[in-house]
C-alpha positions as CSV (number, residue, x, y, z in Angstrom):
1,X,116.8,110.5,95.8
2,X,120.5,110.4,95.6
3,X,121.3,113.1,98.2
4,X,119.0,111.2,100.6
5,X,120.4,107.4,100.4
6,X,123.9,109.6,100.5
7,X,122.7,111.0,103.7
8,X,122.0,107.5,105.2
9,X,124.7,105.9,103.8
10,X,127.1,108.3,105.9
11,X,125.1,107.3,108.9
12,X,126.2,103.7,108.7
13,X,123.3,102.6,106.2
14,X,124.6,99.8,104.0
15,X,121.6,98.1,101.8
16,X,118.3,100.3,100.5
17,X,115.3,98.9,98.9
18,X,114.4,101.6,95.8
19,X,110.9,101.4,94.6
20,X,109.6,103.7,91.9
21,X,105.6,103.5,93.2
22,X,105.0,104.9,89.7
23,X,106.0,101.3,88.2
24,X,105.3,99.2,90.9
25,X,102.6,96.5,89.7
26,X,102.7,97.5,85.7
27,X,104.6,94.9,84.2
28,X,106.2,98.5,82.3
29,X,109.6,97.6,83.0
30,X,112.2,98.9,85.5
31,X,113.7,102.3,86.5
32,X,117.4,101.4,85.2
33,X,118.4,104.8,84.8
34,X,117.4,105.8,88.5
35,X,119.2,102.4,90.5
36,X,122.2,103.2,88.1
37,X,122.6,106.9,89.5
38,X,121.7,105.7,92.7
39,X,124.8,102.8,92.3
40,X,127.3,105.0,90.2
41,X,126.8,107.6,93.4
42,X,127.0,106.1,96.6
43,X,128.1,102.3,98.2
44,X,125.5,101.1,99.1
45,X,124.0,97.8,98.1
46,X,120.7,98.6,95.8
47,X,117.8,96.1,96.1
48,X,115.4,97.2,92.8
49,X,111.8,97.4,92.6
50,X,108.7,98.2,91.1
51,X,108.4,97.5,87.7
52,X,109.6,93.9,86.7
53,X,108.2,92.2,83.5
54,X,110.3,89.8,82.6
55,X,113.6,88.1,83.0
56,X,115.2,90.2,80.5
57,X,114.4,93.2,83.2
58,X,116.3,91.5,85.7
59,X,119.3,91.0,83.6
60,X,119.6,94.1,83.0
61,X,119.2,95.3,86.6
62,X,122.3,92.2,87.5
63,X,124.1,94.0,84.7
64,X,123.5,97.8,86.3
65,X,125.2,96.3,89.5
66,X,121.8,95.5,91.5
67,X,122.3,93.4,94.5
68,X,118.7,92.1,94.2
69,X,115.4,92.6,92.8
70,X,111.1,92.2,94.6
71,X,109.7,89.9,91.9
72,X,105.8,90.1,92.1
73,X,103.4,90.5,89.5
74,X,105.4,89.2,87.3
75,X,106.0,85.7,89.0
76,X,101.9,85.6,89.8
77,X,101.1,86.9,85.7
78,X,103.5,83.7,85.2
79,X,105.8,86.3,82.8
80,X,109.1,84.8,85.2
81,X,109.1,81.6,86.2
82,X,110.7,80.1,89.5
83,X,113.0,77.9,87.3
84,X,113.9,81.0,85.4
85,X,114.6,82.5,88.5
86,X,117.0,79.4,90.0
87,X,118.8,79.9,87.0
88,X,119.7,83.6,87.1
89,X,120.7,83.5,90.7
């Protein structure tokens, strides 16, 4: 996964969305070690997904050096609130 973002990035690519499709729509949590590879490896600016549960998983991702986050299930399973959300950003 790394080699190819790197491979884009050298061609002028700047912000990636990552999605693991094996998390997306679980609630399981997200793929922290993958987006922090991906961010200790290349420049680019990492929008996460697949995978949210809660507002402690986008903490962590903010922590990790995320740029961003795709909140779904978790926002319509009412485990994040919009408020909740205002307040992190």
């Amino acid at each position: 996964m790394v080699e190819f973002i790197s491979e884009y990035e050298q061609k002028g690519i700047r912000y990636v969305v990552c999605t693991d499709i094996a998390k997306d729509g679980m609630l399981q949590g997200t793929s922290n070690e993958l987006y922090q590879e991906i961010l200790q490896k290349t420049n680019v600016k990492l929008i996460a997904s697949g995978g949210v549960s809660s507002m402690d998983d986008l903490i962590k991702l903010k922590k990790i050096g995320c740029d961003g986050a795709i909140v779904g299930k978790a926002i319509y399973e009412n485990n994040i609130t919009l408020e909740e959300l205002k307040k992190l950003c």
